[in-house]
N, C-alpha and C positions, 0 to 999 in steps of 0.2 A: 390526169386524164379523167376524162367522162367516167365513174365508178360505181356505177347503180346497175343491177339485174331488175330483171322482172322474171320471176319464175309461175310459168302457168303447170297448175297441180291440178289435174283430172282424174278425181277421184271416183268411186262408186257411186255415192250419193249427193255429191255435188262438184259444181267448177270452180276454182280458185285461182287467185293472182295475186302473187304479191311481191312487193316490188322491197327489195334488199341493199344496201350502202356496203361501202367495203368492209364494216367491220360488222358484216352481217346481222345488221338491227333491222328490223320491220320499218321504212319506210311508211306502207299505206298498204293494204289487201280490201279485196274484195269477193265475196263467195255467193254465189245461187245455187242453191238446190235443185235438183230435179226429178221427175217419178220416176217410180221402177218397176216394170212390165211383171207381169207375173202371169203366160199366156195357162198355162197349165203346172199343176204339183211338179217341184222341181225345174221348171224352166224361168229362166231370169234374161230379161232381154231389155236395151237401153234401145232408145229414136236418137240415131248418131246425128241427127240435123238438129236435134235439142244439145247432145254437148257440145258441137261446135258452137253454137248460138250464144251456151251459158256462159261458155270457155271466153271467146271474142267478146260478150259482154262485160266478165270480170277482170278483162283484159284493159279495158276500154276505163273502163272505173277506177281500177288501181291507178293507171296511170295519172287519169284525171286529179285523184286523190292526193295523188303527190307532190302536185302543187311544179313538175320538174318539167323541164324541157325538153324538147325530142333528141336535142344533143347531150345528153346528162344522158342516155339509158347507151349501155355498150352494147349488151347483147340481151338476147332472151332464149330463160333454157326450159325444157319442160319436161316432167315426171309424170307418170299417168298409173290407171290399172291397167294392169300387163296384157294378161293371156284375152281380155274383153276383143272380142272380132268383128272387124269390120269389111265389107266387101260390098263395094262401088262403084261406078262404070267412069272410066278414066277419063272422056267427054265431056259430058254431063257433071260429071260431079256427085249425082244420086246415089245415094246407094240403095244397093238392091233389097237389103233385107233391114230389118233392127239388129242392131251390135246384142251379140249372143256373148251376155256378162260371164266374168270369169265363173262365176258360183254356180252356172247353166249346166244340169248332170243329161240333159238329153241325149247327149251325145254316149251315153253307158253301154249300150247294148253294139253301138260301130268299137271301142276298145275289148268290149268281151269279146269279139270277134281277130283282135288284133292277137289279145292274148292266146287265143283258138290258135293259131296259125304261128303260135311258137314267135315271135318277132322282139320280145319285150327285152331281152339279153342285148341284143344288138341298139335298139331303143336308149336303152340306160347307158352301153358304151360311149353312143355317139353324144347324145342330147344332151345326161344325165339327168335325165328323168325319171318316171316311173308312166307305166300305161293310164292318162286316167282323161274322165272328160273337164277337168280343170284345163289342159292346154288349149292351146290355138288350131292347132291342126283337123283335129275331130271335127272340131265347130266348123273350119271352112269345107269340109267335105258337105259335112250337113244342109250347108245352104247351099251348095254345088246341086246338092242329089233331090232337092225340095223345093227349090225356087223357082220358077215356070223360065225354062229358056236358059239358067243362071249357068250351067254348065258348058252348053255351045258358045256362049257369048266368051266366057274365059277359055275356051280355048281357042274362039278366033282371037284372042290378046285384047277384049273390048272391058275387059274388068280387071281390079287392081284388089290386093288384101292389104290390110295391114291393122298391127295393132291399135291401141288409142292415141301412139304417140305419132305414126307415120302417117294417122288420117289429120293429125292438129299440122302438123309439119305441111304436108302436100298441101293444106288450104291454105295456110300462112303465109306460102311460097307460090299462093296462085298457080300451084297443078306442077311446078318446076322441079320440085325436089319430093321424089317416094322413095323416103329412106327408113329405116328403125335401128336402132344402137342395137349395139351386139347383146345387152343386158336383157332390152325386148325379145329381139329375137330368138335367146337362147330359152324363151317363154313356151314355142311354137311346140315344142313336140318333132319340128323340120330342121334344126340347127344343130350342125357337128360343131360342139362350143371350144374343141384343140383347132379343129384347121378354121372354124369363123366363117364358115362357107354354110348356104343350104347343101341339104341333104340329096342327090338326087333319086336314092334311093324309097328313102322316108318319102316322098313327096309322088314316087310313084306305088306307093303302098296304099296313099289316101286318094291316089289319082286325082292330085291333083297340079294343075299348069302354072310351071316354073315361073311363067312370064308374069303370073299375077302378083309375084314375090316384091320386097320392096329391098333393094340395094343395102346391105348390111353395111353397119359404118360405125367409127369411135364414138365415144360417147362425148368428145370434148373437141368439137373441130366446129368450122363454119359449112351449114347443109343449105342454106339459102339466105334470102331477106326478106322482111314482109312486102308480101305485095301490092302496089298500088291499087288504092280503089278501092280496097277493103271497107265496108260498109260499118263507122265510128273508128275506126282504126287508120283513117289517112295520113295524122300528124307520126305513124310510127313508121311509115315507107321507108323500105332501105336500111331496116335497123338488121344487123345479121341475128338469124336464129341458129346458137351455136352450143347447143349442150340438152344432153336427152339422155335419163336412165329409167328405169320401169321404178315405181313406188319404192318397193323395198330394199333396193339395191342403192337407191337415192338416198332413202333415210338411215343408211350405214355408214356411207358417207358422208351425210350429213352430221351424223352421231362421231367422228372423229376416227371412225374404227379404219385406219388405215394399214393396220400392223396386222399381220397371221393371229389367228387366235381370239381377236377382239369379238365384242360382240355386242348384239342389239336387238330387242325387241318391241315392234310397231304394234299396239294398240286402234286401231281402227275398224272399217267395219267386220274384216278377218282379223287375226293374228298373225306376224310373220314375224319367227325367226328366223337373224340369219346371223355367222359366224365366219371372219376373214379366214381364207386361206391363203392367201399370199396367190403366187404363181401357179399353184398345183390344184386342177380340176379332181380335189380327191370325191371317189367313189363311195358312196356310204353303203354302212355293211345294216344299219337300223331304221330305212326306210324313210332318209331323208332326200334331198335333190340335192344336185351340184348345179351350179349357175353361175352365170357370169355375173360378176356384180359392177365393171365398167373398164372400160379399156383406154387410157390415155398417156397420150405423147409414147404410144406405139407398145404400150406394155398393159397386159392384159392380167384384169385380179380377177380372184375367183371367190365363192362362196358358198358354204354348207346353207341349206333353208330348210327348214320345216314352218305346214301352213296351219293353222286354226280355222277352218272355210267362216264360221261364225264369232263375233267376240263382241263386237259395240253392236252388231246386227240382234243380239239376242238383247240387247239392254232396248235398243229400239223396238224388237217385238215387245216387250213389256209393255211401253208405253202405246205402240199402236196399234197392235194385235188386241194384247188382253188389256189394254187400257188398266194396267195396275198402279202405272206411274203417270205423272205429266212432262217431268223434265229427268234428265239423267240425273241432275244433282236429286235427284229427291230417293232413284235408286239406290246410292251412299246413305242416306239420312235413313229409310226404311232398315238398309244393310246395318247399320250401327247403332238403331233401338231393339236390339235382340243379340242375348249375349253371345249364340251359336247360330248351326244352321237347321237345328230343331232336327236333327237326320234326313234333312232332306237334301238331293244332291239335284242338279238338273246338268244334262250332256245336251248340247246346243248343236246335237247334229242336224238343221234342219235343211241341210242339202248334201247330209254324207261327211265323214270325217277324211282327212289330208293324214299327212305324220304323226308320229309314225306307224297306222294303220290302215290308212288307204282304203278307206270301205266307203264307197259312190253307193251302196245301201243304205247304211245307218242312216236314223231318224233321229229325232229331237224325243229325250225320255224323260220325266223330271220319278223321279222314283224319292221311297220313304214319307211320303204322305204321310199323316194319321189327321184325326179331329180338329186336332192341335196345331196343327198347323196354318200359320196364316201368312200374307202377302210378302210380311218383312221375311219372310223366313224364303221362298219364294227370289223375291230380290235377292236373298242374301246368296241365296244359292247358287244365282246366275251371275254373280261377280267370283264367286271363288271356285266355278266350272270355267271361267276364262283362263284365272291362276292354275290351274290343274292341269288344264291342256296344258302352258305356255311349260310347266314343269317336265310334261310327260316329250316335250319337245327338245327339252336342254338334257333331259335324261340318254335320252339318243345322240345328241350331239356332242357331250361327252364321251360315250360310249365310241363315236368315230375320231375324235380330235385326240382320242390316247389321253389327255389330260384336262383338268377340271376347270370349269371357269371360274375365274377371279371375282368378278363385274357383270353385271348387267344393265344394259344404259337400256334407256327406254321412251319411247315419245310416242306420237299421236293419240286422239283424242282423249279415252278414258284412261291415259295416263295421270292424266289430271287429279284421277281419285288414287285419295292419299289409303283409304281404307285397304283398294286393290293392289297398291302398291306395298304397302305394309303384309296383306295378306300372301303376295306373290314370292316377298322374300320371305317368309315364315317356310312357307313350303318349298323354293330351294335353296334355302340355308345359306345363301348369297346375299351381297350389298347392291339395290337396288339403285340406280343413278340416273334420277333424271335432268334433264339440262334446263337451264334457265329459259331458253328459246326453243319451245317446244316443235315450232315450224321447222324440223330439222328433215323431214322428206322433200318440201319444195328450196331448201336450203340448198342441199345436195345437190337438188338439178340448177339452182344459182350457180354454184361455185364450178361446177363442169363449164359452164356455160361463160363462166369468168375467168376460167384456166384458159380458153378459147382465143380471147380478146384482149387478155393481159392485164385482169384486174385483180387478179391473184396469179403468183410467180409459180409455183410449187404445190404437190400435193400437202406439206406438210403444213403450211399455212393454214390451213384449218383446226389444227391441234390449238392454233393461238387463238381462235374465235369459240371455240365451244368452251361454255362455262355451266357449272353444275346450279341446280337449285338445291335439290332435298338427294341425298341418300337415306334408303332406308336398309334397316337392317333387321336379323331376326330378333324377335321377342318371344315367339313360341317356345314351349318345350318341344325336344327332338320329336320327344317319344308321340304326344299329341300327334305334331304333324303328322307322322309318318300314320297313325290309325287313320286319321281324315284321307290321306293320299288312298289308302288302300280302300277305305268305302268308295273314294270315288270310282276305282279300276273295277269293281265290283259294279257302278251303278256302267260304265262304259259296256260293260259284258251285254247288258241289256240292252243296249243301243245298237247293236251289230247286226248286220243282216237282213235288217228287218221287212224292206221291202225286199219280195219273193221274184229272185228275176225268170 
């Protein structure tokens, strides 16, 4: 049978496509870039008419690229950032406002309000969440209560929400299918992730109208076909679009972790951990999330997360904020002409830290300065404040899973640096494993999407496609590490709080 995906990966800072064979090799990809709004301190907002754009263009290219024919692609699946909000008038097609990125803390002062009013118990039963302006919900209040007319218009049923995967979905499907997988949806801050339903409660806490919601659904079924007419995209009509999971839930399964326990962490422009729990939505007691990580052939897995808000974002400040670097490899190169980090540490809070601290306060602080101090040291710092978080993250995760991890698999982008990988395992005294096919988040949303169509039989068929590159393992002394851990928890102290609400 016809046995090629194309998986579109809509990421933060750019769109991609790439089109995958059944023994999950890189056919051909394609990726464009795009800006990133910055209206005021702490607001992050994307032009959802540019990621559709970039999205259908690298859509359009991969395929091209492949040199294959419209009966050679089975299906197409697609991963995206999650909690990123969009809200658009269901006619037209426009949307109202710019998609209010996940990283967007605007929303801080509507959750302090939530926490006011005592609701955040019931919040983390249902959701399993935690209160904060990282979700979906807050964000669609915000442009409810800010937009000129945006509020009347949903609730006479004239406007529709969804995250970044049910806005690519809905255009794909020419306006026919507003769905989001259960994994998106348990993003919102509105989803009861036991019963798989919105909340109605939750959703009259943020007042806002049910009708705007987009139909909840598996993550590995058929939600439409491309629709005719689509502007470069005519040769793909009628191909089904059959498999959808939010980024990081994609790239776990991508990473093979099918089994309770497994585990993964994504490198990009956050950090996210996440750890299989099998069936059981457990509750964390150290200020992690519970989420869905994908639901198919009617059985639904779950998963511990903890987030890093900043990780390849702080390597990019380097280079285009302070203009200290030109390219990331040159961050490694600076990182590994200096035998230490000269005591300098930098916490890369610059939109508030996630797990397991939760502080929508905290700032970006680089502390231990002297004379002596220069760029490499700097760099070096902002690669092993990414390892420190991703540690202080599995330290919690432990802590709720009763027992230690084994493994740590790992991929996206600055997985690539062997320095951070080596340093990551120094500090949690773990076997670092990264896989040969580093594309393993748009993999994810491939293989959902090939579970669909019948290009893979089974979930376990993935165990035989993931192959290892490099494990890395510790080389530090315990003792070392663990002083470097504790300066850093020392420079984090200074990080907290610090904008005065």
């Amino acid at each position: 049978m016809n046995g090629y995906i194309i998986a579109l990966d809509q990421g933060t800072t750019s769109s991609r496509s790439i089109v995958f064979d059944q023994a999950g090799n890189i056919v051909s990809l394609a990726q464009y870039p795009f800006a990133q709004i910055y209206p005021k301190p702490g607001w992050v907002e994307h032009d959802p008419m540019v990621i559709l754009q970039t999205q259908m263009h690298a859509l359009g290219q991969a395929f091209e690229k492949s040199e294959l024919s419209p009966t050679d692609i089975a299906g197409i699946g697609i991963t995206n950032q999650r909690e990123t909000t969009i809200v658009w008038d269901k006619n037209t097609g426009k949307p109202v406002y710019n998609a209010i990125v996940w990283q967007c803390r605007r929303t801080a002062s509507i959750c302090d309000q939530l926490e006011t009013e005592g609701v955040g118990a019931y919040i983390r039963d249902k959701t399993g969440l935690l209160i904060d302006a990282y979700f979906s919900g807050t964000k669609i209040k915000w442009i409810l209560d800010n937009v000129e007319g945006a509020r009347e218009r949903a609730e006479r049923g004239e406007l529709l929400f969804g995250t970044v995967d049910s806005w690519l979905i809905w255009n794909l499907t020419g306006g026919k299918a507003h769905v989001s997988d259960y994994s998106n949806c348990a993003r919102t801050m509105l989803f009861d992730i036991d019963a798989l339903c919105w909340d109605e409660k939750l959703c009259q806490m943020l007042d806002i109208p049910m009708s705007m919601l987009p139909k909840p659904v598996p993550s590995s079924q058929i939600y439409g076909r491309v629709a005719p007419n689509l502007p470069g995209l005519e040769m793909l009509e009628g191909i089904p679009v059959c498999g959808s999971a939010g980024d990081q839930t994609a790239a776990l399964l991508g990473q093979a972790c099918i089994e309770p326990g497994q585990a993964k962490n994504t490198y990009g422009t956050g950090c996210f951990t996440l750890m299989n729990t099998g069936s059981r939505s457990v509750r964390s007691a150290s200020g992690l999330l519970t989420t869905v990580a994908w639901s198919v052939n009617g059985k639904t897995t779950y998963a511990l997360e903890g987030s890093v808000f900043n990780a390849g974002s702080s390597i990019q400040w380097l280079r285009d904020e302070l203009q200290l670097i030109s390219t990331s490899r040159e961050c490694d190169e600076l990182a590994e002409s200096v035998e230490d980090n000269g005591g300098v540490y930098l916490v890369s809070a610059f939109t508030g830290l996630g797990a397991p601290r939760w502080d929508m306060y905290a700032r970006g602080t680089i502390v231990g300065l002297t004379r002596g101090s220069k760029k490499a040291h700097i760099a070096r710092a902002t690669l092993e404040g990414i390892a420190y978080q991703v540690k202080d993250l599995l330290d919690a995760m432990e802590m709720d899973a009763g027992h230690p991890l084994s493994i740590l698999r790992v991929d996206g982008g600055a997985s690539v640096s062997n320095f951070l990988m080596q340093f990551e395992s120094d500090m949690i005294r773990k076997p670092i494993d990264r896989p040969k096919m580093v594309e393993t988040t748009a993999f994810g949303a491939a293989f959902l999407a090939g579970l669909a169509v019948g290009v893979w039989n089974e979930m376990e068929d993935i165990t035989k496609i993931r192959q290892s590159d490099r494990v890395f393992y510790p080389v530090m002394d315990a003792e070392k590490a663990k002083e470097q851990h504790n300066a850093w928890l020392r420079a984090v102290d200074r990080s907290l709080k610090w904008i005065e609400k």
